[in-house]
C-alpha positions in Angstrom: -8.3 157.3 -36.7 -9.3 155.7 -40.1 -11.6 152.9 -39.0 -11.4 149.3 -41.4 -13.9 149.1 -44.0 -15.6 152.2 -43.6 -17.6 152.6 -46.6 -20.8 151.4 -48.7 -18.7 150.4 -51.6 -19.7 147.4 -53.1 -23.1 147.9 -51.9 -24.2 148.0 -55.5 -23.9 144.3 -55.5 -26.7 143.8 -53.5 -29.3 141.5 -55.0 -31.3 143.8 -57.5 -35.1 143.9 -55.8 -37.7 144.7 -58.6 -39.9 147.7 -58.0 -37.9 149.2 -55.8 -38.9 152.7 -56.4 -42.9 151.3 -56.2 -41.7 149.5 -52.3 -40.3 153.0 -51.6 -43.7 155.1 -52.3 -45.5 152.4 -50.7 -43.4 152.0 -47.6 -43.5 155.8 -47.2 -47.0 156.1 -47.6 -47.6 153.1 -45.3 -45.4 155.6 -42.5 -47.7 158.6 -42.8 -50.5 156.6 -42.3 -48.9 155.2 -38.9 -47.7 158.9 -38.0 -51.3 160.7 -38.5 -53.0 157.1 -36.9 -51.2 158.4 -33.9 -48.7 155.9 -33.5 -50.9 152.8 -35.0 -48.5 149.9 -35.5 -45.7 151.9 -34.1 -42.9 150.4 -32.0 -41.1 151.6 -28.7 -38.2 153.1 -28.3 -36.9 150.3 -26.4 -37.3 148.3 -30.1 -34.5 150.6 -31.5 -31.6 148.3 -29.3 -32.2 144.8 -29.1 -30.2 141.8 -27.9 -29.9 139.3 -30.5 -28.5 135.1 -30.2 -28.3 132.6 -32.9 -32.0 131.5 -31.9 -33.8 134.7 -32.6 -31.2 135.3 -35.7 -33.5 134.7 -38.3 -36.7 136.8 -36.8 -34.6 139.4 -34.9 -32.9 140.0 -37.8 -33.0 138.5 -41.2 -37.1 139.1 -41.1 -36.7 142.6 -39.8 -34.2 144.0 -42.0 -37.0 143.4 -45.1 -38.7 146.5 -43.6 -35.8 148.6 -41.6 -31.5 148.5 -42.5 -30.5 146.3 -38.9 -27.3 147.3 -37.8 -24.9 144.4 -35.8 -22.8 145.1 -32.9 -20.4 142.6 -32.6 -19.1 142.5 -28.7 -18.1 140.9 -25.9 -18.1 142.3 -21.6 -14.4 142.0 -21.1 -13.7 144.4 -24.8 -13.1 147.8 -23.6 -13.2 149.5 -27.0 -16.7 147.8 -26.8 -17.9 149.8 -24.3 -17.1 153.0 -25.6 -18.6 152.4 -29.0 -21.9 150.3 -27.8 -23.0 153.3 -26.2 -22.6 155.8 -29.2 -24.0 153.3 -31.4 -27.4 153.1 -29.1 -27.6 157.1 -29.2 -27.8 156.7 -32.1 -30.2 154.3 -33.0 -32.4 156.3 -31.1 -31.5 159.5 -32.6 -32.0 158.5 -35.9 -35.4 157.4 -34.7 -36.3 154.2 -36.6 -34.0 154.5 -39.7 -32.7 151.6 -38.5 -32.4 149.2 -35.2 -29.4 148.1 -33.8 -28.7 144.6 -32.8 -26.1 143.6 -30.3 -24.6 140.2 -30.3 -22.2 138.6 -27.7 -19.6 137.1 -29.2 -19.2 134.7 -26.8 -22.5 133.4 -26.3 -22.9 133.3 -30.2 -19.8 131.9 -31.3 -21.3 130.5 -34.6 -22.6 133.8 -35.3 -19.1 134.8 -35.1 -17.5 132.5 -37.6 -20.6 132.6 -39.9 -19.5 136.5 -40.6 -16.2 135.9 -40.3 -15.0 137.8 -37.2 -11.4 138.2 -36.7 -11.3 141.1 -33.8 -14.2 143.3 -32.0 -16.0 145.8 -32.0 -17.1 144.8 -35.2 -20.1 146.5 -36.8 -22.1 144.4 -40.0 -25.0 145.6 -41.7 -28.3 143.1 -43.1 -30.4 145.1 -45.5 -33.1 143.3 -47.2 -31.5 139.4 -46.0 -28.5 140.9 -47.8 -25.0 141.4 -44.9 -22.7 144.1 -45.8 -19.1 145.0 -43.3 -19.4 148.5 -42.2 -16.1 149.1 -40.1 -14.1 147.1 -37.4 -12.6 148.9 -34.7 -13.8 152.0 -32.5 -14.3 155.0 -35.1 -14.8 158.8 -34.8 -18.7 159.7 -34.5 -18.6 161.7 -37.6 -17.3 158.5 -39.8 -20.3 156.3 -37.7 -22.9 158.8 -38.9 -21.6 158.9 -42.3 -21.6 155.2 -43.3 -25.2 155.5 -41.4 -26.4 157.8 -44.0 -25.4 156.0 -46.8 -26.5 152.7 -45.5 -29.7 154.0 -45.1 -29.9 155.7 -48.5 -29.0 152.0 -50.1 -32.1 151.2 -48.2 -34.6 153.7 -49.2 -33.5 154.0 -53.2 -32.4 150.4 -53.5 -35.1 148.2 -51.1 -38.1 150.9 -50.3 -36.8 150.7 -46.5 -38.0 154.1 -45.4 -37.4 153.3 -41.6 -40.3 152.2 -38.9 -42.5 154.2 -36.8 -41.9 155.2 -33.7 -44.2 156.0 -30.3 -41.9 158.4 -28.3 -45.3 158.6 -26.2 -44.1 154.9 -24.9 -40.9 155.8 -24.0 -42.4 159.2 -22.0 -44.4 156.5 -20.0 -41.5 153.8 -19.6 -38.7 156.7 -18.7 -36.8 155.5 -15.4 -36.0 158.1 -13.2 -32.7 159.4 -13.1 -29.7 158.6 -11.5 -27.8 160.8 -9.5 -25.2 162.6 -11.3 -21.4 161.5 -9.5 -18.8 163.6 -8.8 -17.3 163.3 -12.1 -19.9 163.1 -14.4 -19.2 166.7 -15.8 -15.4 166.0 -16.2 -16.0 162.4 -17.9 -19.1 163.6 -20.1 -16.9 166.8 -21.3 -13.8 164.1 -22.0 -16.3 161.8 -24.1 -17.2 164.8 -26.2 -14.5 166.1 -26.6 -13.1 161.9 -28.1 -16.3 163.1 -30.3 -15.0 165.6 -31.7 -11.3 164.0 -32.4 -10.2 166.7 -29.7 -7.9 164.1 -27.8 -5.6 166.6 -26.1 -8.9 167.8 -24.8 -10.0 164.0 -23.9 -6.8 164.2 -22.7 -6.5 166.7 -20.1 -10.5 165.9 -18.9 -9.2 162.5 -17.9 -6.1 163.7 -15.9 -8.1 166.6 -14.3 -10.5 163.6 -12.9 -7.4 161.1 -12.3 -5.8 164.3 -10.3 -8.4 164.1 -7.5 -9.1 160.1 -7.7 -6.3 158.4 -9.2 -8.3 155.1 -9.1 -10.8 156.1 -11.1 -11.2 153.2 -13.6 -13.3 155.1 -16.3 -11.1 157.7 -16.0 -7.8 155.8 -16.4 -9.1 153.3 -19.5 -10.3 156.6 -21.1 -6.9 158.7 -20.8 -5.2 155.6 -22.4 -7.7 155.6 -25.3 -7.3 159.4 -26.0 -3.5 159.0 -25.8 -3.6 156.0 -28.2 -5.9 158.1 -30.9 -3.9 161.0 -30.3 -0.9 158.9 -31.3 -2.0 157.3 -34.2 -4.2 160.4 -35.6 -1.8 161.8 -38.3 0.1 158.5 -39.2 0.5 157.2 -42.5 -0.9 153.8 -42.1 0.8 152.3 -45.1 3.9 154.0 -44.8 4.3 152.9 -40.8 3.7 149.2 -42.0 6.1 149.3 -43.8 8.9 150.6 -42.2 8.0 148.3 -39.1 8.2 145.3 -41.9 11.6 147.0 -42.9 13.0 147.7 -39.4 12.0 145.0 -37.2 14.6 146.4 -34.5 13.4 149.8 -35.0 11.0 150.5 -31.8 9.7 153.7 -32.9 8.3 151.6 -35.9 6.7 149.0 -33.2 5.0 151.3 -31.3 3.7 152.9 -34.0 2.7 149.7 -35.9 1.2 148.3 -32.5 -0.9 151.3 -32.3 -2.5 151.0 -35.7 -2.8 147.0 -35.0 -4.8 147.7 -31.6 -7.3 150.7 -33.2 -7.9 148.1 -36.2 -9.1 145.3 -33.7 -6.3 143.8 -34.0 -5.2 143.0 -30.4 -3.2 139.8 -30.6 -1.2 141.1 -33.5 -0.3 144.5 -31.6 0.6 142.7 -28.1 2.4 139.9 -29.8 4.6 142.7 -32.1 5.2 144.5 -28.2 6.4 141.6 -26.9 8.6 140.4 -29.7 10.2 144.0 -29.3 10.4 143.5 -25.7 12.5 140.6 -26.5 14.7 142.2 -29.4 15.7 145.2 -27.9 17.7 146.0 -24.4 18.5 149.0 -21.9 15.9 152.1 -22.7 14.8 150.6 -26.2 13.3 147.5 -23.9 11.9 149.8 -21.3 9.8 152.2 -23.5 8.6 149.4 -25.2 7.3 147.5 -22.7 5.3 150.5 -21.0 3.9 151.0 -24.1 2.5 147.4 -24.1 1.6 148.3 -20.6 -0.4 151.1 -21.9 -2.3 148.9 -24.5 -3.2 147.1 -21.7 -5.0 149.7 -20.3 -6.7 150.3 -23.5 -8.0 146.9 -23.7 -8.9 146.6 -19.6 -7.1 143.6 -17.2 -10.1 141.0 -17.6 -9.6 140.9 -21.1 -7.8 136.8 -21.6 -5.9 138.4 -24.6 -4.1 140.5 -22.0 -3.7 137.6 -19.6 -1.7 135.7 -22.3 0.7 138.7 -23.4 1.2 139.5 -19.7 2.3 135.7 -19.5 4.5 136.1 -22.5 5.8 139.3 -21.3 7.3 137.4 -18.4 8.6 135.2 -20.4 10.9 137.2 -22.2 12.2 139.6 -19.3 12.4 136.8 -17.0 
């Protein structure tokens, strides 16, 4: 899956800061100093993720990205691709251990937030480096791809801005640690199906999911999972130029829907892939009609049942078979 807007291009327009290299040295030194103070203006772990509204914006954000890249997760409770990538993007934070924070913003509590960086579908993940907002990708994306635009967002930082990171007391976080859950009967199964979406191994996701959804065919994590491996398994080798344009060609064509849908929903694009469904729905008769509507049904799935978007394309659905 090719994510949107994957890449630091363009990054080279950032303001130019003067004395960059001399901010580097000094920001580097000023680190050392914290690390062999034992921790001495360090932050917790717990500083790595923050919540972040239009309030705290300025502070939370703007102010701290003069000293650390801030990463902005762009989400919402009912986005299902959401939850998959909020997760990986908080490992990470903490794995990369104060290269830089992550910020998470609700979309729907911040709605001006929202508009002001021009948000047309979520997950949506910006960047602010020295006041300066650059679009990283929008859409879930493979781990490997996440960790490669982190690299080079943080090399802007260090030999562009001085931003060598902040300190961090993993004493603090020894001290704060909750205790741990029990693991559920399914953990194994659902963790190996997660590593496995990690590793682009999707038939692997794949059969993880069913061998849970076997025992407890219920199981929600289990069932929205299978239906994003699927849907990255199906849109893993296609041409994403070439399928846009036969679906533009070949509006009757529903192989060239579903495939077109697919790309629409992995870009973020969720109204445009339900709404192309649904048109086909309405175009097309006998089998044709069938396979395209259980392939909406699937992208339902994908997205989850509270999501309003999937509330107004099951109402349209109706519509049109009824």
């Amino acid at each position: 899956m090719q994510p949107r807007n994957m890449s630091m291009s363009g990054v080279v327009d950032l303001a130019a800061v003067k004395a960059a290299g001399e901010a580097k040295v000094k920001a580097e030194q000023a680190r050392a100093e914290a690390a062999r103070q034992g921790g001495v203006g360090a932050v917790s772990p717990s500083a790595l993720v923050i919540d972040v509204d239009e309030a705290g914006f300025e502070n939370d954000v703007l102010q701290r990205s003069a000293e650390v890249p801030v990463v902005i997760d762009f989400w919402a409770e009912w986005c299902e691709p959401c939850k998959q990538l909020g997760p990986l993007l908080e490992r990470l934070a903490h794995e990369y251990n104060g290269r830089f924070v992550l910020a998470k913003v609700d979309v729907d509590a911040n709605q001006m937030l929202m508009q002001q960086f021009g948000i047309q579908g979520i997950p949506a993940v910006f960047a602010v480096v020295a006041g300066q907002a650059l679009p990283l990708f929008q859409g879930a994306a493979p781990e490997a791809q996440i960790r490669q635009t982190l690299d080079q967002l943080i090399q802007v930082g260090e030999e562009r801005f001085g931003l060598t990171g902040i300190v961090v007391d993993q004493d603090a976080a020894e001290s704060a640690a909750p205790a741990e859950e029990p693991a559920g009967p399914y953990d194994a199964l659902l963790a190996s199906a997660v590593q496995a979406l990690d590793a682009d191994d999707f038939a692997g996701a794949v059969q993880a999911y069913k061998n849970v959804l076997s025992d407890d065919p219920a199981n929600v994590e289990a069932k929205l999972g299978l239906a994003q491996a699927e849907l990255l398994s199906r849109v893993k080798e296609l041409d994403a130029q070439q399928v846009r344009a036969d679906a533009a060609a070949n509006p009757a064509d529903v192989t060239a829907q579903l495939a077109a849908a697919d790309l629409d929903l992995v870009g973020g694009h969720v109204e445009d892939a339900f709404g192309r469904l649904v048109e086909t729905v309405r175009r097309t008769f006998g089998d044709d009609r069938d396979t395209a509507r259980v392939r909406l049904l699937e992208l339902f799935e994908v997205i989850g049942p509270d999501d309003p978007r999937v509330g107004a394309a099951r109402t349209a659905l109706a519509r049109v078979l009824f």
